[in-house]
C-alpha positions, 0 to 999 in steps of 0.5 A, a space after each residue: 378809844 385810846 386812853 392816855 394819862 399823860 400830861 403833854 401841856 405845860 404852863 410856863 407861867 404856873 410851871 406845870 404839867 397838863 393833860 391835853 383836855 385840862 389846860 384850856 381850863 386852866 387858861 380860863 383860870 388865868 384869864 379870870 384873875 386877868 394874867 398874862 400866860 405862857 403855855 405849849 401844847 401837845 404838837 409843840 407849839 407854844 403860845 403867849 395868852 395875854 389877858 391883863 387888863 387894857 388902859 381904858 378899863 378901872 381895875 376890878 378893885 377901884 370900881 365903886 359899889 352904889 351904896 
């Protein structure tokens, strides 16, 4: 089996570098704290991941909390 360092995935949005097995990871960060992000992948191709929030949805910080 063929170890490899290298890091051929790249975030446009946090402008870095990833290994292969690490940036889908990286894109749940993302989508966690609910940010659009742009990232190419090791054959090249590039892809948009939008994860902002839809217009039916409260933002996370308006939601009132029973008391």
């Amino acid at each position: 089996m063929k170890v490899t360092n290298l890091k051929n995935c790249y975030c446009h949005t946090c402008k870095k570098a990833f290994h292969c097995l690490g940036i889908a990871r990286h894109r749940t960060k993302h989508k966690e704290r609910q940010e659009s992000c742009k990232t190419t992948y090791t054959n090249g191709g590039t892809s948009k991941h939008d994860y902002a929030e839809t217009d039916n949805q409260q933002p996370k910080e308006l939601i009132k909390l029973p008391q």
